[in-house]
Backbone bond lengths (Angstrom), bond angles and torsions (degrees), N, CA, C in turn:
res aa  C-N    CA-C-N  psi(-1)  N-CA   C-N-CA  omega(-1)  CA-C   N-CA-C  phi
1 X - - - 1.481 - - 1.522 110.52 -
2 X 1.152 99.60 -35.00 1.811 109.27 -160.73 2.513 92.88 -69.61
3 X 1.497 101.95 -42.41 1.207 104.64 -163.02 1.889 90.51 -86.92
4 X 0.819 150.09 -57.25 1.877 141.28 132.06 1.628 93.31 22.91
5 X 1.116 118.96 -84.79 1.666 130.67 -159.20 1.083 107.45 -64.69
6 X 1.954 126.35 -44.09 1.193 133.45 -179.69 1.688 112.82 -55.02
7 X 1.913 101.08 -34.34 1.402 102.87 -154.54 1.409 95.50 -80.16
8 X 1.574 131.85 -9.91 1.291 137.13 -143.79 1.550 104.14 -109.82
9 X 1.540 118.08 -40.93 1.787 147.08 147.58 1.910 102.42 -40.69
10 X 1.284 106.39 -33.76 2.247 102.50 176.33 0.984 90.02 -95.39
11 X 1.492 142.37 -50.50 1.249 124.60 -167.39 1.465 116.34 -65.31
12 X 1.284 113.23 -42.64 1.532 103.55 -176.52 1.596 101.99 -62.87
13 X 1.173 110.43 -52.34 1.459 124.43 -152.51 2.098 88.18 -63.24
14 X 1.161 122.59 -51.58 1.417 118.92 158.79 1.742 115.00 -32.05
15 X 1.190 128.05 -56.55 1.385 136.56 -147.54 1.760 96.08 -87.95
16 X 1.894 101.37 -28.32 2.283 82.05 174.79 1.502 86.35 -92.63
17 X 1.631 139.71 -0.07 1.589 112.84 171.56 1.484 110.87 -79.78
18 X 1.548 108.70 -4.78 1.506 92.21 -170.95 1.853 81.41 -103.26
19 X 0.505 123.21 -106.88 1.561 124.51 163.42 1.785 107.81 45.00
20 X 1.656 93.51 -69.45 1.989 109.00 166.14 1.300 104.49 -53.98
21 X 1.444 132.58 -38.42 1.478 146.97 -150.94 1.475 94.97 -69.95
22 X 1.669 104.02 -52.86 1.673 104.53 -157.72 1.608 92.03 -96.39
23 X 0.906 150.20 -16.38 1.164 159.23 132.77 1.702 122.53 -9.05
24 X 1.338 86.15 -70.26 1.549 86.63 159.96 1.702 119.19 -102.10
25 X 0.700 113.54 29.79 1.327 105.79 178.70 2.114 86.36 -105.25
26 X 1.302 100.09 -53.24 1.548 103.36 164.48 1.668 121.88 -16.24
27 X 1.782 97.10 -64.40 1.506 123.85 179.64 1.534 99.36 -54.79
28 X 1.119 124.37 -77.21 1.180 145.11 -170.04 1.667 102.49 -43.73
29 X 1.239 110.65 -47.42 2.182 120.86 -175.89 2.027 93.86 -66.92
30 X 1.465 119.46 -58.09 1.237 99.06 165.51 1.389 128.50 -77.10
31 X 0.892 145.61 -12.22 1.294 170.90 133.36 2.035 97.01 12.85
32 X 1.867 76.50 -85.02 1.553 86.81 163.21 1.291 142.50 -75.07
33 X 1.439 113.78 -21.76 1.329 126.64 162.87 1.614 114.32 -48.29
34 X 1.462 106.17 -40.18 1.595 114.30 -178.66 1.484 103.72 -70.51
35 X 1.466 124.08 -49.76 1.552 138.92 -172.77 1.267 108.61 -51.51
36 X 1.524 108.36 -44.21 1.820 124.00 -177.78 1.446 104.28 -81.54
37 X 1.636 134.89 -55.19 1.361 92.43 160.19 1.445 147.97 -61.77
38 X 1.566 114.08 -9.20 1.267 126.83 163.43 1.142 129.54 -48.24
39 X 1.177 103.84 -40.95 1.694 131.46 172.02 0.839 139.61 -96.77
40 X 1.530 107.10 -10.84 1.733 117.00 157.06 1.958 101.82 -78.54
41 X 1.076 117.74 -50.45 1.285 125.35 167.64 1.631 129.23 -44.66
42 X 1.673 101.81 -24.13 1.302 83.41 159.50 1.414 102.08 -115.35
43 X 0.813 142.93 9.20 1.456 139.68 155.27 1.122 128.08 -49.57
44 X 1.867 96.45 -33.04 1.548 100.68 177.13 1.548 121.22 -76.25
45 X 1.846 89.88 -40.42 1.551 93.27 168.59 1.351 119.28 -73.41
46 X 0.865 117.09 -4.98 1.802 103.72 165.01 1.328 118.48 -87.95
47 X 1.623 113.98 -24.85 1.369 108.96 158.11 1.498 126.97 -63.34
48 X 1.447 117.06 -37.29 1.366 126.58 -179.88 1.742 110.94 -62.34
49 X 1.542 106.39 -41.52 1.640 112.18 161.54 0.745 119.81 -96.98
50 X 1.256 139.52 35.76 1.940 146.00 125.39 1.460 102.98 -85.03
51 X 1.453 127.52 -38.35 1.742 125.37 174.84 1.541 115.02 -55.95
52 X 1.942 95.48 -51.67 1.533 115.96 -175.47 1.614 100.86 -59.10
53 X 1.187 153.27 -51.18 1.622 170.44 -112.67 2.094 85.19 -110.75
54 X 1.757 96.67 -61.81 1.475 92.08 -159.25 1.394 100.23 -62.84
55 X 1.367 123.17 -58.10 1.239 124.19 178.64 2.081 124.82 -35.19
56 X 1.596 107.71 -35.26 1.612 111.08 146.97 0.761 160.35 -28.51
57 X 1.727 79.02 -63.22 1.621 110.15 -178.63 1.773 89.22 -77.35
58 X 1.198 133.67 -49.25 1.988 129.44 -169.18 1.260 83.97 -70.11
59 X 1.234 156.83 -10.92 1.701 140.17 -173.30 1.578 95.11 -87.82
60 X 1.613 106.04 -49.81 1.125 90.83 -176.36 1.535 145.59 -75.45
61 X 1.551 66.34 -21.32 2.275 90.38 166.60 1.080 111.14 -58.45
62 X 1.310 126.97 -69.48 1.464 131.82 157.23 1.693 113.31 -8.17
63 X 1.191 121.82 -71.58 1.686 129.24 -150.51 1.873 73.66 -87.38
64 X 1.476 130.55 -50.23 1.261 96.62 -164.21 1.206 124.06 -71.29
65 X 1.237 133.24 -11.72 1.851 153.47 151.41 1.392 96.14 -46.69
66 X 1.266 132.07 -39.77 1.701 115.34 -149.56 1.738 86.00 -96.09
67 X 1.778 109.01 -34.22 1.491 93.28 -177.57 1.562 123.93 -73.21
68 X 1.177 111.36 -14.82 1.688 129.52 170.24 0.894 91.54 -67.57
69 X 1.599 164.45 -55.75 1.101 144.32 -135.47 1.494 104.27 -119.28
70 X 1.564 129.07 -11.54 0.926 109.76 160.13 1.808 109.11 -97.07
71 X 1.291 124.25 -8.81 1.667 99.65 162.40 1.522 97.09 -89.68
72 X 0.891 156.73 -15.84 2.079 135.93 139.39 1.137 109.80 -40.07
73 X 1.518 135.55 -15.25 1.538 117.14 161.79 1.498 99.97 -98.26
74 X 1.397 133.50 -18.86 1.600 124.21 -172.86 0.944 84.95 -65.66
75 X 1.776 145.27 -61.85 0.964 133.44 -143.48 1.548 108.45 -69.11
76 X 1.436 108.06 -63.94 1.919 108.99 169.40 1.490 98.28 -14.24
77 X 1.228 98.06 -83.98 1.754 113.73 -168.84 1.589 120.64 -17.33
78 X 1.495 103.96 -73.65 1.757 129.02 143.87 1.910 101.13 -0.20
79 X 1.482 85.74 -102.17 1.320 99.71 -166.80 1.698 111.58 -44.07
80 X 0.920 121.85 -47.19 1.269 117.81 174.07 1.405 128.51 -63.35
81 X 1.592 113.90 -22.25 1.566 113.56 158.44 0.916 110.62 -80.97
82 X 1.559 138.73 -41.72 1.250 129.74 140.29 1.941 128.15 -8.63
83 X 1.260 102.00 -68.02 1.686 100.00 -176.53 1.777 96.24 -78.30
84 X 0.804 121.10 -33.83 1.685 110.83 164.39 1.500 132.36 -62.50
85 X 1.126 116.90 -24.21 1.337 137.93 179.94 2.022 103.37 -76.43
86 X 1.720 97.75 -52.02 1.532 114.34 -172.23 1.505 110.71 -73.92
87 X 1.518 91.85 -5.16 2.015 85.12 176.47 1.052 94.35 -117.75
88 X 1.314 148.07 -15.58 1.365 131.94 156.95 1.502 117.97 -50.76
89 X 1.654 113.37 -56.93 0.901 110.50 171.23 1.510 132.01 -48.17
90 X 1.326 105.54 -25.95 1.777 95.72 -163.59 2.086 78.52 -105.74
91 X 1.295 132.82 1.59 0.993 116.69 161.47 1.967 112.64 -65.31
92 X 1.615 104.88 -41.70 1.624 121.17 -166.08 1.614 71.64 -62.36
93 X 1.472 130.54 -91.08 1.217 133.83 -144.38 1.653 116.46 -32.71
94 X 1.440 109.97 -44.70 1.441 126.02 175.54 1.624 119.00 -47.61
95 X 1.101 106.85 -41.80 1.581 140.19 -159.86 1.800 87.11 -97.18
96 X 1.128 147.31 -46.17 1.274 158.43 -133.30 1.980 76.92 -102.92
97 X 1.217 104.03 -68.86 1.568 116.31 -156.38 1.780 96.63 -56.66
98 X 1.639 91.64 -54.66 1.983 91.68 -176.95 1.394 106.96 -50.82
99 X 1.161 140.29 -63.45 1.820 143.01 172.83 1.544 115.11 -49.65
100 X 1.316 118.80 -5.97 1.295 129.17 174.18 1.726 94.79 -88.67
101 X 1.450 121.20 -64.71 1.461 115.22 171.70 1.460 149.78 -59.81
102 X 2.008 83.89 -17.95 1.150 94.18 147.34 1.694 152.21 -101.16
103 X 1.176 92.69 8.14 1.505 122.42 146.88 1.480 117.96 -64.57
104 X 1.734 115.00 -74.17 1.010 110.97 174.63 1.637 115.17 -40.27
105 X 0.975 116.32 -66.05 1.559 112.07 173.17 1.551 114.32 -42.66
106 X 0.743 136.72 -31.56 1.606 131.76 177.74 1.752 105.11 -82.90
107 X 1.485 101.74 -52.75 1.835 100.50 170.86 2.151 117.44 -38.46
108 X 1.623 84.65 -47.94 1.401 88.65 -178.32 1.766 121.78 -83.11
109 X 1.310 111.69 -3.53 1.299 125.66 162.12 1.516 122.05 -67.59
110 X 1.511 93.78 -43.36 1.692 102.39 175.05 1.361 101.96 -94.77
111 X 0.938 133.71 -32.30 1.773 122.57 157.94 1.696 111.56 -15.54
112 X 1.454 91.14 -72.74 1.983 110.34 -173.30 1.541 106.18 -43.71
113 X 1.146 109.44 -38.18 1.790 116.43 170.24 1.466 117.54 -100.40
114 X 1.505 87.64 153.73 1.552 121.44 -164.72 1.963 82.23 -106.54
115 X 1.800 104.66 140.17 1.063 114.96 170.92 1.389 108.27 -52.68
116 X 1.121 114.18 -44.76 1.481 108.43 -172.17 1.279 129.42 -89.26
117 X 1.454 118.49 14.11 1.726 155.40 142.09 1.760 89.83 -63.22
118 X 1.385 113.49 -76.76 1.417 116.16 -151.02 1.713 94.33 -50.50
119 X 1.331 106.02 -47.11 1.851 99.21 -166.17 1.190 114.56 -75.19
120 X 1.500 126.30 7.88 1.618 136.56 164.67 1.250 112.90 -77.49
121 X 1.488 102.49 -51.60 1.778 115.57 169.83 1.627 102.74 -46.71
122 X 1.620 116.86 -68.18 0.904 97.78 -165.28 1.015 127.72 -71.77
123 X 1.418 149.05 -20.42 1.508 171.83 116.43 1.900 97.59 3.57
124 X 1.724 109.46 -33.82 1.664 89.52 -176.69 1.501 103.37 -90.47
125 X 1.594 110.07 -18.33 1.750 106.71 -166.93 1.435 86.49 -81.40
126 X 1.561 143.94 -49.57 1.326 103.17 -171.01 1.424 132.28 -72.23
127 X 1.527 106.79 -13.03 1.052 133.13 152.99 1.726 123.42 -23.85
128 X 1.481 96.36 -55.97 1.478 111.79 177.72 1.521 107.50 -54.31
129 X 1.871 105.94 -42.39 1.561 103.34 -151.42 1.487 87.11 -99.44
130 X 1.449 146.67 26.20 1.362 129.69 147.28 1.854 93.91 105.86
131 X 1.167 125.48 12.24 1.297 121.25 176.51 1.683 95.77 -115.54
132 X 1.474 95.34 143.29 1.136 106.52 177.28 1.483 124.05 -133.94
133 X 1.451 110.82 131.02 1.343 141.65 -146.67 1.698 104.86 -86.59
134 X 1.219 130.24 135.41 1.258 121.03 174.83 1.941 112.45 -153.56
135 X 0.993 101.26 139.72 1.686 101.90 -175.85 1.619 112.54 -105.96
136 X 1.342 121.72 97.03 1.501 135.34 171.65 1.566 112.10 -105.10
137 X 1.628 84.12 127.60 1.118 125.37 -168.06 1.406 108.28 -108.35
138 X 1.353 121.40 130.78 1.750 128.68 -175.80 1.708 112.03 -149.14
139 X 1.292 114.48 125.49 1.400 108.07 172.68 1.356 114.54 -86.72
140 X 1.423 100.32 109.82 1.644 115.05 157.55 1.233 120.75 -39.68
141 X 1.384 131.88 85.31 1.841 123.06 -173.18 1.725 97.54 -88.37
142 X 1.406 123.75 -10.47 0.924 89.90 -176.30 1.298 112.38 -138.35
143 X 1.924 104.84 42.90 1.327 107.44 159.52 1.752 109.14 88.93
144 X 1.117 126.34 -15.76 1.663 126.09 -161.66 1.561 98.31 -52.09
145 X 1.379 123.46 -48.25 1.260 119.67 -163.14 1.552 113.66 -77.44
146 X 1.441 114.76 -64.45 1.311 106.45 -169.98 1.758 109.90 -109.86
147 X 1.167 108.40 15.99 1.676 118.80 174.32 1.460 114.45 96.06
148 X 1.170 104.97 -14.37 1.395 121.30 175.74 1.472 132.77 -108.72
149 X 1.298 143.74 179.14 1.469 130.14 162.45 1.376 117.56 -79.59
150 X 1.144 150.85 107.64 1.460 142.69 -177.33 1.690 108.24 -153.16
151 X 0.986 102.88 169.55 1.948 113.70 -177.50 1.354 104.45 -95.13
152 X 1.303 125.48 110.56 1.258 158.61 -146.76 1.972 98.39 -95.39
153 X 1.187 129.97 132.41 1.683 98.72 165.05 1.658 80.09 -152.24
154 X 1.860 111.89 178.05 0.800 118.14 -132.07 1.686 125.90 179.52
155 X 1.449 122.34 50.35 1.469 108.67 -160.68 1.248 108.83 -47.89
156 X 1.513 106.66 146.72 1.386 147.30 168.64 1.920 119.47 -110.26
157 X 0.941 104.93 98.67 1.936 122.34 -172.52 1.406 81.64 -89.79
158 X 1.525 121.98 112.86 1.722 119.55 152.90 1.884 105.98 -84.68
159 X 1.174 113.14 121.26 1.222 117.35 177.49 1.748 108.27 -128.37
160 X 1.111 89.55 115.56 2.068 103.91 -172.48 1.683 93.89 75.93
161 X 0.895 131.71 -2.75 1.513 112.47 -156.49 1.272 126.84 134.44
162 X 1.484 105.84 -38.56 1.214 109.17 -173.65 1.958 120.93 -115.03
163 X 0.929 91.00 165.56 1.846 92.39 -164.60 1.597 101.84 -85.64
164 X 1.455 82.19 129.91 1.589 100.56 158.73 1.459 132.89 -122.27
165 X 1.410 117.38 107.96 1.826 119.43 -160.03 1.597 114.13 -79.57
166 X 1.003 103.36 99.85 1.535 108.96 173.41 1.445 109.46 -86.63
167 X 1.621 114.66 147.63 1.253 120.33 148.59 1.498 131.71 -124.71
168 X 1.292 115.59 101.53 1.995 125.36 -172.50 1.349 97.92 -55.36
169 X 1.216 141.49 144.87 1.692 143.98 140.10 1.338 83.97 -144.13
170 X 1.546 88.84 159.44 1.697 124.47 167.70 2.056 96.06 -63.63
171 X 1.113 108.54 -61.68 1.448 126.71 177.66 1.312 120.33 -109.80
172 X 1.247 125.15 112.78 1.323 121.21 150.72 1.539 135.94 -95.35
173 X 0.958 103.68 135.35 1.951 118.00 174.62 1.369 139.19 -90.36
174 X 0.986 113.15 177.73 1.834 99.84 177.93 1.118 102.59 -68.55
175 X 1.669 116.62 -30.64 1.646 111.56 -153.59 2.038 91.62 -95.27
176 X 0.967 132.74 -13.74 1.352 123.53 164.47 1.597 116.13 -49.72
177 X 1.811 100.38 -63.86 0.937 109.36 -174.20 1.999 116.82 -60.32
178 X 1.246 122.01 -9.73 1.575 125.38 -171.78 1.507 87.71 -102.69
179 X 1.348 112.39 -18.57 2.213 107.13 178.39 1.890 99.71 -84.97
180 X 1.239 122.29 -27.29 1.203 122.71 172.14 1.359 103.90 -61.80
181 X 1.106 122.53 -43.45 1.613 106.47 -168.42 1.457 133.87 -76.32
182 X 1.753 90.48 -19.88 1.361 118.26 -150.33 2.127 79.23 -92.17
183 X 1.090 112.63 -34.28 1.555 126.59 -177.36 1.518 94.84 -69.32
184 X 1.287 136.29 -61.08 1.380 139.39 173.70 1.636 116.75 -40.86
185 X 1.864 100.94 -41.38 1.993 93.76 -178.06 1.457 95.47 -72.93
186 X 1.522 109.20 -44.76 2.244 101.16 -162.09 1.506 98.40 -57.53
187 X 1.599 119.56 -32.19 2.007 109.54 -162.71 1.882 80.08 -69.31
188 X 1.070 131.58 -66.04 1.474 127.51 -164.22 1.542 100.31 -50.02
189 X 1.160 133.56 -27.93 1.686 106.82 -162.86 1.417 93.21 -99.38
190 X 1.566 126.60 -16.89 1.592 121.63 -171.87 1.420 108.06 -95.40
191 X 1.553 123.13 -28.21 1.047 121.43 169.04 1.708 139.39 -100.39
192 X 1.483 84.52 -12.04 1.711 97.46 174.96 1.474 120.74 86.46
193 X 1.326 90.75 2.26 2.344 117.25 -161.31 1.450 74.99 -101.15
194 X 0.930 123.86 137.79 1.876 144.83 147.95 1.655 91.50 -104.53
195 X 1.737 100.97 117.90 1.582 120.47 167.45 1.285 92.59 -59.23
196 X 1.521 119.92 134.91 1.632 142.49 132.53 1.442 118.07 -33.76
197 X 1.214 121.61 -35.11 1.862 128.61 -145.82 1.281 100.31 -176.21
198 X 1.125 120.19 141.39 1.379 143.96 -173.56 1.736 116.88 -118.66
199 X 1.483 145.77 96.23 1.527 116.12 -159.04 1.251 103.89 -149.85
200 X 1.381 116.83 137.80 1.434 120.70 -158.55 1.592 86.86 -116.19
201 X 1.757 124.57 141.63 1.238 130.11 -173.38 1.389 101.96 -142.39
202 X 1.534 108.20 114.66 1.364 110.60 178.27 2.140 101.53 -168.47
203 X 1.181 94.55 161.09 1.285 109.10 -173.94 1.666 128.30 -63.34
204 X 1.527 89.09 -33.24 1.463 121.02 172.70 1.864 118.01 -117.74
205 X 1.042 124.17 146.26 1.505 120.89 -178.38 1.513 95.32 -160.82
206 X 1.298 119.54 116.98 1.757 122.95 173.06 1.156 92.56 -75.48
207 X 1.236 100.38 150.04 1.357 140.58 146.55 1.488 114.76 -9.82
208 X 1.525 106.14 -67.74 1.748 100.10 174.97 1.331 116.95 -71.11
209 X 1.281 127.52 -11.14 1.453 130.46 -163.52 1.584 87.87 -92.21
210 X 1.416 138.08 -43.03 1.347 133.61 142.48 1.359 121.13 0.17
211 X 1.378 84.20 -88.62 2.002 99.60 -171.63 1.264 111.04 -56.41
212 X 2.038 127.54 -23.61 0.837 124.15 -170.37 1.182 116.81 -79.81
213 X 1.918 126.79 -29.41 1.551 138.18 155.76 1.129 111.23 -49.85
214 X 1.546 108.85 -51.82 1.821 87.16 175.73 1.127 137.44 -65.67
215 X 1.430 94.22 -18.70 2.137 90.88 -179.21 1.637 113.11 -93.79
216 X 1.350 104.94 -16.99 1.778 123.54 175.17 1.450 105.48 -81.79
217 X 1.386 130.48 -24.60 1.338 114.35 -174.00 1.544 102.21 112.99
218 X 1.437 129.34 -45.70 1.206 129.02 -137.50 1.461 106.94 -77.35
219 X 1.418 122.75 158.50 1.564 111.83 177.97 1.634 116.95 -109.50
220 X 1.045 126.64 142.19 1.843 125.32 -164.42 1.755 86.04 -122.69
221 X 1.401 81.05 130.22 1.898 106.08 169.83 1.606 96.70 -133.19
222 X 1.411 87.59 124.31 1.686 88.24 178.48 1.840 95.44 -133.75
223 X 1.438 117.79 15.59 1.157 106.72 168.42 2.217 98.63 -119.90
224 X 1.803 88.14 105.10 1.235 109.23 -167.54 1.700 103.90 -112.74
């Protein structure tokens, strides 16, 4: 009886181990069922971001092809303002060099003449047109013009009547143009004639000798 009860205490005690057995084996059957849809699920999303990635990467192929081909036209572009730019330039230079010779040629024209050649010439062309040219000469005793005592001279153009003081140089300066004027007050206080016109004639005239006619009155012709 006693081994009856014992055998009946394994059997039960057998029947909750099998019981736990299928139990978890249960746990364990969904277990993985849960793991495997887990993992089919991300499988998918890793397929969908391996699709999403390729599709990027061809977006980006795309735009990086279109940007290659538009710096292959910057460059076209480039070079061609480039060779447009380089024939302008050596067009300016060409044009720069011809006005350089033709300078020189005019420098060496007035070379061959003596200012006081040139103011004969000009003395016959106004000559032609009924104005007449005259060179007065006055000694400064007391220095007004050039600070010192010296013989002062000075063309004089009578036009209608009245005097017009020219001064010819190869070059004129600021300080020519302030001796013209200073030549214009002594002809007015020695002669009683107030010049009409004041005019400096030369091939060349700086810049300050410019500004200095305009604020003096005087007029510069340098196309002689």
């Amino acid at each position: 009886e006693d081994m009856a009860k014992s055998f009946e205490r394994q059997d039960r005690r057998m029947s909750r181990f099998e019981e736990e057995i299928v139990k978890l084996r249960e746990d364990m059957v969904k277990g993985f069922e849960r793991h495997d849809r887990t993992l089919e699920k991300h499988s998918a999303e890793i397929a969908k971001l391996r699709e999403d990635m390729l599709k990027g990467f061809e977006r980006h192929d795309r735009i990086l092809e279109k940007h290659s081909m538009e710096i292959a036209r910057l460059r076209e572009d480039m070079l061609e303002g480039f060779r447009r730019h380089d024939e302008l330039l050596k067009r300016h230079g060409d044009e720069l060099a011809r006005l350089r010779r033709h300078l020189d040629a005019l420098g060496a024209r007035w070379g061959l003449m003596s200012e006081e050649a040139f103011r004969e010439g000009l003395r016959a062309v106004l000559g032609e047109t009924g104005i007449r040219v005259e060179r007065w000469e006055y000694f400064d005793g007391e220095g007004y013009v050039h600070g010192y005592p010296s013989v002062v001279e000075v063309d004089v153009a009578v036009v209608d009547g009245q005097p017009v003081l020219v001064e010819v140089k190869s070059h004129i300066r600021r300080s020519d143009v302030y001796e013209l004027k200073r030549k214009a007050e002594l002809y007015e206080r020695v002669t009683g004639r107030k010049p009409t016109k004041l005019m400096v004639v030369s091939p060349y005239i700086e810049d300050g000798a410019l500004e200095a006619c305009k604020r003096l009155g005087v007029e510069p012709y340098t196309k002689v």
